[in-house]
N, C-alpha and C positions, 0 to 999 in steps of 0.2 A: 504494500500500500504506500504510496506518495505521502510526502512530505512536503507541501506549499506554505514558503513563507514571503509578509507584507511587510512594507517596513522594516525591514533591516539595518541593524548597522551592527556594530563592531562588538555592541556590548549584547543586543537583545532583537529582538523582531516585536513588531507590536501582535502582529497576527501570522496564527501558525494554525494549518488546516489541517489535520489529518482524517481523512476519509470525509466520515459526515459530519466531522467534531470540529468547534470552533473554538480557540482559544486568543483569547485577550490578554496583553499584557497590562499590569497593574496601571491605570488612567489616572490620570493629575488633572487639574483644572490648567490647563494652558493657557485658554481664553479668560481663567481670571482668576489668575494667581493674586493672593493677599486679598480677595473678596469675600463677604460673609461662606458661610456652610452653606448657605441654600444655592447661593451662585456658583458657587465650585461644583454643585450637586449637580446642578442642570449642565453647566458648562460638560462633566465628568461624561452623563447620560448622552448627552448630543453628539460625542465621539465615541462614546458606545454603539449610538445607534449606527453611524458611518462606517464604523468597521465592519460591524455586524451585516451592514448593507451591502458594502466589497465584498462579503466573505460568502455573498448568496444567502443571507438567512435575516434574521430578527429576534428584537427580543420578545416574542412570543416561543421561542425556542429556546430559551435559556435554560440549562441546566441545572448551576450552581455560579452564586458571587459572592466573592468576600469582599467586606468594607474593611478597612481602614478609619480611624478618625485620632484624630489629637487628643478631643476631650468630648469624655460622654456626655460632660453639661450641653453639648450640641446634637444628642442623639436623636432628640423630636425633630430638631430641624430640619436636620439631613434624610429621618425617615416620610416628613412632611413631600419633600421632593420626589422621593424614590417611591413614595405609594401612588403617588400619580401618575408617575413616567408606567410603573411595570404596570403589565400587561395581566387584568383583571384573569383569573381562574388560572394563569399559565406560572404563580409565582415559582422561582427555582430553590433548590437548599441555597442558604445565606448564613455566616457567621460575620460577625460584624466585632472589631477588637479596637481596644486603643490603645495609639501606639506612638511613637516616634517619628515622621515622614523625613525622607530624605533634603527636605527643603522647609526651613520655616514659612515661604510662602503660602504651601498647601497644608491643608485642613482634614481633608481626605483621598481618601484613593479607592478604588473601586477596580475588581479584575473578574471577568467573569467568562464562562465555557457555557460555550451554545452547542446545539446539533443543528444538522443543514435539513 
């Protein structure tokens, strides 16, 4: 079975296909680093969805995501976001941790594995 990867560079590939399985790399708010938790959250989802769109699928096919967050005192917020974006009766397994980010700009981070 093939091995198709998006995004590539030296350290990681954003998106890695194998068969009918979609895998995402861990998402940052690019379009808005150092913004509240809700706009990292949507910023996060909206490059979900594009990968997820490249990769022939959606998230209505999600599998499993883990979150990420800095601090749980934003865990309403962030799930304010994310219960609207996911896709009603299709939720996937979710752990959700807090943690440290590679960047003090970002708040969260979000990685998740779809099927095609």
């Amino acid at each position: 079975m093939s091995i198709e990867r998006k995004h590539s560079g030296d350290r990681m590939s954003q998106v890695v296909i194998h068969g009918d399985t979609v895998y995402l790399a861990g998402q940052v708010a690019q379009g808005a680093p150092g913004g509240s938790v809700a706009a990292q959250t949507k910023d996060i989802l909206a490059r979900i969805d594009g990968f997820l769109a490249e990769a022939g699928t959606d998230k209505s096919k999600l599998l499993s995501a883990n979150l990420w967050i800095t601090d749980m005192a934003n865990f309403a917020e962030m799930n304010a976001v994310w219960d609207a974006w996911v896709s009603p009766g299709n939720t996937p397994c979710r752990a959700c941790v807090e943690a440290k980010l590679a960047s003090d700009k970002f708040d969260v981070e979000i990685m998740v594995i779809a099927a095609r």
